[in-house]
N, CA, C, O and CB atoms as a CASP TS submission, in Angstrom:
PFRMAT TS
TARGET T0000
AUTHOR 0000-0000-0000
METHOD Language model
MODEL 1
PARENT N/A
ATOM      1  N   UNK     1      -0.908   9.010   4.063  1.00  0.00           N
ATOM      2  CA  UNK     1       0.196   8.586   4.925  1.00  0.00           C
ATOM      3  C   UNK     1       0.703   7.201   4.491  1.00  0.00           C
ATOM      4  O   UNK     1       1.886   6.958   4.251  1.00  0.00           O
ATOM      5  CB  UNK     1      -0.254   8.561   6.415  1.00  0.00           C
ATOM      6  N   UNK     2      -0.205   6.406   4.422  1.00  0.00           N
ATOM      7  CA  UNK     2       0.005   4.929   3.628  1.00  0.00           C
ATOM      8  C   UNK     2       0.696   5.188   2.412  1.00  0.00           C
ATOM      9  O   UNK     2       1.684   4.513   2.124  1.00  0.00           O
ATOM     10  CB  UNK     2      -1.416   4.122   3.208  1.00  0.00           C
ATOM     11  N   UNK     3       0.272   6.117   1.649  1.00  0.00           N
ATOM     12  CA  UNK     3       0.717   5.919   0.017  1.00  0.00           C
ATOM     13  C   UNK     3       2.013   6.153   0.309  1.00  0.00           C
ATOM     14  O   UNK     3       2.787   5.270  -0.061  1.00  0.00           O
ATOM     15  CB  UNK     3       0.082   6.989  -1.279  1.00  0.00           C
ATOM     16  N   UNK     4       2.724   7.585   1.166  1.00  0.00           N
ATOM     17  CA  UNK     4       4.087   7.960   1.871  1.00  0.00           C
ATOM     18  C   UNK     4       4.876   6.702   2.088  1.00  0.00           C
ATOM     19  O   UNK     4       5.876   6.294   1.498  1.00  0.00           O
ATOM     20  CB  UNK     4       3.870   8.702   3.325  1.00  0.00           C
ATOM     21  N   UNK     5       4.264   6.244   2.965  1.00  0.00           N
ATOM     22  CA  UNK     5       5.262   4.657   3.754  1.00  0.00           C
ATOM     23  C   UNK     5       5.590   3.786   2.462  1.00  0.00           C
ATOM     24  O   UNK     5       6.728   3.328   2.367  1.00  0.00           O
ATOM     25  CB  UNK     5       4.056   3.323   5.104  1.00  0.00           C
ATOM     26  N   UNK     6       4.467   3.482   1.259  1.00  0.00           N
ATOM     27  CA  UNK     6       4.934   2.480   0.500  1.00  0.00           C
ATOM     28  C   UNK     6       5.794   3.079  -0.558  1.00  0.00           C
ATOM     29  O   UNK     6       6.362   2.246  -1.264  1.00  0.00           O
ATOM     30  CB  UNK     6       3.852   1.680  -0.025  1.00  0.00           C
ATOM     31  N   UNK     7       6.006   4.238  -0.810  1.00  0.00           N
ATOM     32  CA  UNK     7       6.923   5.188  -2.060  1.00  0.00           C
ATOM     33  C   UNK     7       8.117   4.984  -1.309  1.00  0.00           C
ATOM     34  O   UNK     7       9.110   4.573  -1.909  1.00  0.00           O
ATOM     35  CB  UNK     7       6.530   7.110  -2.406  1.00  0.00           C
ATOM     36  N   UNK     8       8.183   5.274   0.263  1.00  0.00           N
ATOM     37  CA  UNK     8       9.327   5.487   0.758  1.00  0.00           C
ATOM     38  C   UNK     8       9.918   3.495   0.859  1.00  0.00           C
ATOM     39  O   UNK     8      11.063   3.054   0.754  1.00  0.00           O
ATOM     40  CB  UNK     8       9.069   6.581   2.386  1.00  0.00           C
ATOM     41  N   UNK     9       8.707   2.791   1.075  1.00  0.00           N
ATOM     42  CA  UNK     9       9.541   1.401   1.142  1.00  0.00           C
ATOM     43  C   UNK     9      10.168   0.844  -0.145  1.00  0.00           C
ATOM     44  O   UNK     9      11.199   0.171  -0.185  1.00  0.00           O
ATOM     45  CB  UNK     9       8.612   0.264   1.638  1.00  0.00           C
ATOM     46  N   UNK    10       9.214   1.308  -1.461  1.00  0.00           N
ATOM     47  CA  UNK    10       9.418   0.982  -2.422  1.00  0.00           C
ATOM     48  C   UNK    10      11.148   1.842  -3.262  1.00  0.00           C
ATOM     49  O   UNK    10      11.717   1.482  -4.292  1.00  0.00           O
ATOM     50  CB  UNK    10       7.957   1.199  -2.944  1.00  0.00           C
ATOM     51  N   UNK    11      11.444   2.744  -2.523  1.00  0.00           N
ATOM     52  CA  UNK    11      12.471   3.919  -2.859  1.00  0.00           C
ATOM     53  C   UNK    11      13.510   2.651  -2.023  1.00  0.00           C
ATOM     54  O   UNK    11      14.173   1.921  -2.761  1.00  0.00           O
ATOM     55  CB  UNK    11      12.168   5.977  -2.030  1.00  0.00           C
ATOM     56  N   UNK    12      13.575   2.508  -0.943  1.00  0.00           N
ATOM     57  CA  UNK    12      14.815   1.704  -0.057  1.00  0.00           C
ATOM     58  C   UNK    12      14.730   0.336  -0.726  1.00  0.00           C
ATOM     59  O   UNK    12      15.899  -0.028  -0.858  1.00  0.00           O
ATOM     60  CB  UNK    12      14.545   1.548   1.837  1.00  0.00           C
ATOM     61  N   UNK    13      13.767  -0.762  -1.297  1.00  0.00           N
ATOM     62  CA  UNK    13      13.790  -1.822  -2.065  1.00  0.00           C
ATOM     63  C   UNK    13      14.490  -1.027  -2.577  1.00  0.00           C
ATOM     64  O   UNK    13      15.297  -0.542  -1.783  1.00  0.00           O
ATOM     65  CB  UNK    13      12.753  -2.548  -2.668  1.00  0.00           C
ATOM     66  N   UNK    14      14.586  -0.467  -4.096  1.00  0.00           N
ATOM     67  CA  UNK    14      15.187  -0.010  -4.879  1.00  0.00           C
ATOM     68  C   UNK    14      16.703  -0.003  -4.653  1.00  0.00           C
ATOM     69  O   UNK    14      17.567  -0.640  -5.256  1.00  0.00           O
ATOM     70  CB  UNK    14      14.646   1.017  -5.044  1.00  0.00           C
ATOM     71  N   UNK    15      16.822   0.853  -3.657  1.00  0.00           N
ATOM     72  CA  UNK    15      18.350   1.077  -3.585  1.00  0.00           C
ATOM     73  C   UNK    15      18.633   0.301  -2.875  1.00  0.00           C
ATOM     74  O   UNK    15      19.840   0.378  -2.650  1.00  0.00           O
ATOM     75  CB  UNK    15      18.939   2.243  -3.200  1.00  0.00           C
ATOM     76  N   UNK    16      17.973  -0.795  -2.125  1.00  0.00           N
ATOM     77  CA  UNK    16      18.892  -2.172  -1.853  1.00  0.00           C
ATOM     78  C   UNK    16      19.411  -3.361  -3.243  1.00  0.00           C
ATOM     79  O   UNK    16      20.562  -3.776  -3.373  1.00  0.00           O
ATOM     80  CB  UNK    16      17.830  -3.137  -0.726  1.00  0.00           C
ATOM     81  N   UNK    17      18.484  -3.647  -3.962  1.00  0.00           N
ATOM     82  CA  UNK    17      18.283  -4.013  -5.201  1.00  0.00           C
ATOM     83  C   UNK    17      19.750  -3.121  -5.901  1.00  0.00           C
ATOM     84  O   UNK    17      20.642  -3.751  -6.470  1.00  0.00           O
ATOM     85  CB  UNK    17      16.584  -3.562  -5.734  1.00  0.00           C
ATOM     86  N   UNK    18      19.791  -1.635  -5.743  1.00  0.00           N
ATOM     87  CA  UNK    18      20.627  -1.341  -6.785  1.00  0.00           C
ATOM     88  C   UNK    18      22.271  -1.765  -5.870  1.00  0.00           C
ATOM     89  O   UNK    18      23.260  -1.877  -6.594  1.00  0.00           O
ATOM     90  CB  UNK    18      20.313   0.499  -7.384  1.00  0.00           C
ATOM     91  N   UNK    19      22.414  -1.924  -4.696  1.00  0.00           N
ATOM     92  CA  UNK    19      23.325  -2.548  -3.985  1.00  0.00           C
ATOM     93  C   UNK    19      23.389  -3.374  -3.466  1.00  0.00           C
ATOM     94  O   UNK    19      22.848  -3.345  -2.361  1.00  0.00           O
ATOM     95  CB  UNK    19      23.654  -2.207  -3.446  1.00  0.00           C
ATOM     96  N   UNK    20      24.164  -4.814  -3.946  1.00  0.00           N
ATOM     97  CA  UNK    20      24.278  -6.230  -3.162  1.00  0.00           C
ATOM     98  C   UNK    20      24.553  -5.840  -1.596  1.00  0.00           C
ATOM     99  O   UNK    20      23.797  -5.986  -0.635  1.00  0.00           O
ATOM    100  CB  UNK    20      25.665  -7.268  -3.817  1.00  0.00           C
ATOM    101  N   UNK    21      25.625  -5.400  -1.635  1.00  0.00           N
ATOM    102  CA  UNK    21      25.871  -5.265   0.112  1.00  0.00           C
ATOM    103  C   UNK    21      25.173  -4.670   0.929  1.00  0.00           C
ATOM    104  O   UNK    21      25.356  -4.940   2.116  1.00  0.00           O
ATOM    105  CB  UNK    21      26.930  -4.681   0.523  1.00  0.00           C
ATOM    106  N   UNK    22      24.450  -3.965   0.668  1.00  0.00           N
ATOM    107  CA  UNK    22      23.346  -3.306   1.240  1.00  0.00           C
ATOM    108  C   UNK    22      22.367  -4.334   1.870  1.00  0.00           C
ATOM    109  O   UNK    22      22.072  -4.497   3.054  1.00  0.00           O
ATOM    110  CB  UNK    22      22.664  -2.456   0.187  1.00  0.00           C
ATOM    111  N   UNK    23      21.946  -4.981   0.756  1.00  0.00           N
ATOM    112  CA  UNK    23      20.779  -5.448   0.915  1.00  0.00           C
ATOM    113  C   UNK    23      21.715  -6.895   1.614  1.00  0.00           C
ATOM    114  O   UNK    23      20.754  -7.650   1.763  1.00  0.00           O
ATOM    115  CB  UNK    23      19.667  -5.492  -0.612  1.00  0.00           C
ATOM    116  N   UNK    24      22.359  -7.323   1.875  1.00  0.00           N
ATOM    117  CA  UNK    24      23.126  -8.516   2.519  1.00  0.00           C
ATOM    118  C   UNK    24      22.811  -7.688   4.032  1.00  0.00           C
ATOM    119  O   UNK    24      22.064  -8.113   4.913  1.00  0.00           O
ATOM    120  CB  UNK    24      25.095  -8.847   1.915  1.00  0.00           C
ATOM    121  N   UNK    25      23.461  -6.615   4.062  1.00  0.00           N
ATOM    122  CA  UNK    25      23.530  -6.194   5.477  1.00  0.00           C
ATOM    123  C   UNK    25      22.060  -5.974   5.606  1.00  0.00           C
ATOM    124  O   UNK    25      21.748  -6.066   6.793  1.00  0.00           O
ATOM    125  CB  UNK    25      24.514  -4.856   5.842  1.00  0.00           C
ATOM    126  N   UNK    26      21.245  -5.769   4.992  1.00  0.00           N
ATOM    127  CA  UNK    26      19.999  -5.498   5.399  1.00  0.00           C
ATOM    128  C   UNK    26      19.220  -6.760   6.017  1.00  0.00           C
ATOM    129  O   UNK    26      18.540  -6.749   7.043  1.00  0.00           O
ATOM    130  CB  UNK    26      19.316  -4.927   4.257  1.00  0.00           C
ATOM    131  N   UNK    27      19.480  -7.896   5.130  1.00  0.00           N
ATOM    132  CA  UNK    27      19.092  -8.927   5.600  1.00  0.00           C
ATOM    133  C   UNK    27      19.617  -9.544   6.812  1.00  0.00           C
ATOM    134  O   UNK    27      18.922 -10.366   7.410  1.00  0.00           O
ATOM    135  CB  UNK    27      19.147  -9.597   4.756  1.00  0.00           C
ATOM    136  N   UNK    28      20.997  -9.165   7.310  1.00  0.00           N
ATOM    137  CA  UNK    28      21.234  -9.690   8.529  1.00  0.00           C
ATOM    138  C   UNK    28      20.436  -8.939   9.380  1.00  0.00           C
ATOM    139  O   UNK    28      19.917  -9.605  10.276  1.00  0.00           O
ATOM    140  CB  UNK    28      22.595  -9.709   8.901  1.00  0.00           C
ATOM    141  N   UNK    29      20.037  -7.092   9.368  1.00  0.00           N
ATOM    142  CA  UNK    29      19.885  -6.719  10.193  1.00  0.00           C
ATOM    143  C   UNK    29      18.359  -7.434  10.404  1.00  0.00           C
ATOM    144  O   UNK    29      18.160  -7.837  11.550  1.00  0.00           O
ATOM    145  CB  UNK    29      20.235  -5.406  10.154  1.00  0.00           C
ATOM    146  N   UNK    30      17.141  -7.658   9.323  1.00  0.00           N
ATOM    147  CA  UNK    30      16.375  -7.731   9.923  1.00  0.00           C
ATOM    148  C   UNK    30      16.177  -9.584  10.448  1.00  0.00           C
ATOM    149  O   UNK    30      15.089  -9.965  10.880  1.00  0.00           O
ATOM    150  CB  UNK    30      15.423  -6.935   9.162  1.00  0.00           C
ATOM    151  N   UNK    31      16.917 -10.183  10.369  1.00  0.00           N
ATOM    152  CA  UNK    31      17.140 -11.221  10.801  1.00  0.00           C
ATOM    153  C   UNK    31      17.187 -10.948  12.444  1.00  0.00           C
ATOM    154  O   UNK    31      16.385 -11.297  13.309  1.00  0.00           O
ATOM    155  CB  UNK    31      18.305 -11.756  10.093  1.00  0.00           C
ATOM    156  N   UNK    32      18.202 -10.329  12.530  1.00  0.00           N
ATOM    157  CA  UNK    32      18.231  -9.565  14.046  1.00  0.00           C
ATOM    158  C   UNK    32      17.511  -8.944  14.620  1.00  0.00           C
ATOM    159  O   UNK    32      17.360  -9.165  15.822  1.00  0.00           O
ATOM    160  CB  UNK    32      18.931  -8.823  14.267  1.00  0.00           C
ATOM    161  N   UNK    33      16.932  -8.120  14.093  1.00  0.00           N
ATOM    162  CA  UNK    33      15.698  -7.419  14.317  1.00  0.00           C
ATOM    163  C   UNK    33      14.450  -8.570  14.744  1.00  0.00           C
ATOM    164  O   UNK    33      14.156  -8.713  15.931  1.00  0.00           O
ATOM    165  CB  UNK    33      15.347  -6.542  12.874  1.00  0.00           C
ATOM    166  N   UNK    34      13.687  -9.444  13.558  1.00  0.00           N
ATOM    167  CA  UNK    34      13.173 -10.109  14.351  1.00  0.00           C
ATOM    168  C   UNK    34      13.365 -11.534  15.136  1.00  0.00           C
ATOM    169  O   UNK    34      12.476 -12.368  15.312  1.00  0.00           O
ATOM    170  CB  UNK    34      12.423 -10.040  13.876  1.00  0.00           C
ATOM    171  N   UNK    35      14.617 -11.616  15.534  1.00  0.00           N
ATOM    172  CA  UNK    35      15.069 -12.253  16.594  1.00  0.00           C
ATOM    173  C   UNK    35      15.163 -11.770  17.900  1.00  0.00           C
ATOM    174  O   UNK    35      15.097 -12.462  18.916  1.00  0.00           O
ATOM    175  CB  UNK    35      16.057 -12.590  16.329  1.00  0.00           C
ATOM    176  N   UNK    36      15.299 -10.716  17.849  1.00  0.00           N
ATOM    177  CA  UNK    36      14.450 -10.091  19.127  1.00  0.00           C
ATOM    178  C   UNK    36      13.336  -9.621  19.696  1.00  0.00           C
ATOM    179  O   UNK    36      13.021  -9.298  20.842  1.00  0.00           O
ATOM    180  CB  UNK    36      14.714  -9.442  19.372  1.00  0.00           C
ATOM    181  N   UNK    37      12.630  -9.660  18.309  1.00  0.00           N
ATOM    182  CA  UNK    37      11.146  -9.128  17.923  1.00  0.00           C
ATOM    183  C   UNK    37      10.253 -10.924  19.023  1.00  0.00           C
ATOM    184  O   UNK    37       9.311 -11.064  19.803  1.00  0.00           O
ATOM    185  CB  UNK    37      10.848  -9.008  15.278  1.00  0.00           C
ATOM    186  N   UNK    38      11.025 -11.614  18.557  1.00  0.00           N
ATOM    187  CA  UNK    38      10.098 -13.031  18.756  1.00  0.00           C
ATOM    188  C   UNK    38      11.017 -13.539  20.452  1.00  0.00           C
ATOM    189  O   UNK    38      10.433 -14.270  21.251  1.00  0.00           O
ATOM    190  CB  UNK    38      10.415 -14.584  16.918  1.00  0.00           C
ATOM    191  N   UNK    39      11.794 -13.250  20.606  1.00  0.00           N
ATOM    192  CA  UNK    39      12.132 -13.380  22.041  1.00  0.00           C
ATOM    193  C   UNK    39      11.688 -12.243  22.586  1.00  0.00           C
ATOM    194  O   UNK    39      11.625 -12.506  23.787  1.00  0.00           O
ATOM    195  CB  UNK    39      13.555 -13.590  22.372  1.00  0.00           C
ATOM    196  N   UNK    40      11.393 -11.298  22.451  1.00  0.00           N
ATOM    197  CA  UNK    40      10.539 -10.096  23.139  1.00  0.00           C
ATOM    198  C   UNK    40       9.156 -10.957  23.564  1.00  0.00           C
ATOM    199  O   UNK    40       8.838 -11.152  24.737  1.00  0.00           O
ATOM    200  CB  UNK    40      10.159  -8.605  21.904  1.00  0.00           C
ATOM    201  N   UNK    41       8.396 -11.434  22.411  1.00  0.00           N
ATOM    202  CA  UNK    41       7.059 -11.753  22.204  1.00  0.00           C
ATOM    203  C   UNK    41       7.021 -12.997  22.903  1.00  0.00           C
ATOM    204  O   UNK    41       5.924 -13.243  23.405  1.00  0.00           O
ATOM    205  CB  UNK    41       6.601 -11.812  20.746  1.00  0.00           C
ATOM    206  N   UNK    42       7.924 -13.855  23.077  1.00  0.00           N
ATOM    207  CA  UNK    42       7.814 -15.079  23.737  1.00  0.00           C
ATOM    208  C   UNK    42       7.768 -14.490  26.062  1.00  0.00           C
ATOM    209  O   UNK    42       7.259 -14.669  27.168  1.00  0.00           O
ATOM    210  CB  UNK    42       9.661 -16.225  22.925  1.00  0.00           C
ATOM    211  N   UNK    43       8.856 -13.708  25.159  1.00  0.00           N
ATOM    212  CA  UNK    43       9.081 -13.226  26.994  1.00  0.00           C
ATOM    213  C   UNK    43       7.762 -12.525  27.851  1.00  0.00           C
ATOM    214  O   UNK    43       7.372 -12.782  28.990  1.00  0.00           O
ATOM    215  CB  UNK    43      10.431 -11.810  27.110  1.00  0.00           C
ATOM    216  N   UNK    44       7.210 -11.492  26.806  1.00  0.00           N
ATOM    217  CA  UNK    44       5.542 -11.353  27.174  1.00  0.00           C
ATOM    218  C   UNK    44       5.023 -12.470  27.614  1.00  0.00           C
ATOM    219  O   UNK    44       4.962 -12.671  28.827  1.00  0.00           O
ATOM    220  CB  UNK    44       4.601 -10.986  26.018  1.00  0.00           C
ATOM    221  N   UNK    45       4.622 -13.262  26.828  1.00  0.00           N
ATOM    222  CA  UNK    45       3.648 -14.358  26.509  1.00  0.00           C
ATOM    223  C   UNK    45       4.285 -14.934  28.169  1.00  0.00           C
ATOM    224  O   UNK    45       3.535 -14.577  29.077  1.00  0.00           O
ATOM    225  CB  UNK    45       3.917 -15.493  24.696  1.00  0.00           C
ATOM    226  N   UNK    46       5.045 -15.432  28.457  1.00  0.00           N
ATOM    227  CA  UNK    46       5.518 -15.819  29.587  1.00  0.00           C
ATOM    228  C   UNK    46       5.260 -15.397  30.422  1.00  0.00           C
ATOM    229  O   UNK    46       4.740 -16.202  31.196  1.00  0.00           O
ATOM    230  CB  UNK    46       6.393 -15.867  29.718  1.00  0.00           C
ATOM    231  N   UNK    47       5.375 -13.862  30.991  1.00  0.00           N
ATOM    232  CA  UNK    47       5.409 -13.362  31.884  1.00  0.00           C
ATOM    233  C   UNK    47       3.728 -12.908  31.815  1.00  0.00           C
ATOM    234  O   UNK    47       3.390 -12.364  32.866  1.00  0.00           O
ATOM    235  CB  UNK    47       6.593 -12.450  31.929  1.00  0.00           C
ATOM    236  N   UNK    48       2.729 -13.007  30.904  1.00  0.00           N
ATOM    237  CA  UNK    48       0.940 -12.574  31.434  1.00  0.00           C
ATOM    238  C   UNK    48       0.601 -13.781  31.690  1.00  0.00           C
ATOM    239  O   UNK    48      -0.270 -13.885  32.554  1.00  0.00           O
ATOM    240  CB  UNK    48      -0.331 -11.838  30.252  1.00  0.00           C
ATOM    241  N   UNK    49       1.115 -15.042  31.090  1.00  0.00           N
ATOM    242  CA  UNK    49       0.311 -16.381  31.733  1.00  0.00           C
ATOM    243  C   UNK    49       0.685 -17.116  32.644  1.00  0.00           C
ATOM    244  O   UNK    49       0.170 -18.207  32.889  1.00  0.00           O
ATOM    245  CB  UNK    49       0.087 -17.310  30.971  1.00  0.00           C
ATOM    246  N   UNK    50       2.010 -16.410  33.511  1.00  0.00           N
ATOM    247  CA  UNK    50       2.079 -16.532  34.885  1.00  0.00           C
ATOM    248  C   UNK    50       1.138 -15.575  35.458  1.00  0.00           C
ATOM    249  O   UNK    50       1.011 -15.489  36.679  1.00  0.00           O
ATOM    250  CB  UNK    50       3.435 -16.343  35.386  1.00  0.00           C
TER
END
């Protein structure tokens, strides 16, 4: 299952690599992605140590 996930991550590197814009939009998305990832995690953290 592991070996699956890294062929398939290593296949999407690839075709970001083979497209600038791709990989531009990719980088905003996960910019976004964990910008909500870490205000999610802050908002936890808040709300168990009340």
């Amino acid at each position: 299952m592991k070996r699956s996930y890294w062929q398939d991550l290593k296949g999407a590197f690839y075709l970001i690599w083979r497209n600038k814009w791709s990989f531009i939009s990719v980088g905003i998305l996960l910019q976004f992605v964990i910008g909500i990832g870490v205000a999610a995690l802050s908002l936890v953290s808040l709300s168990t140590s009340e």
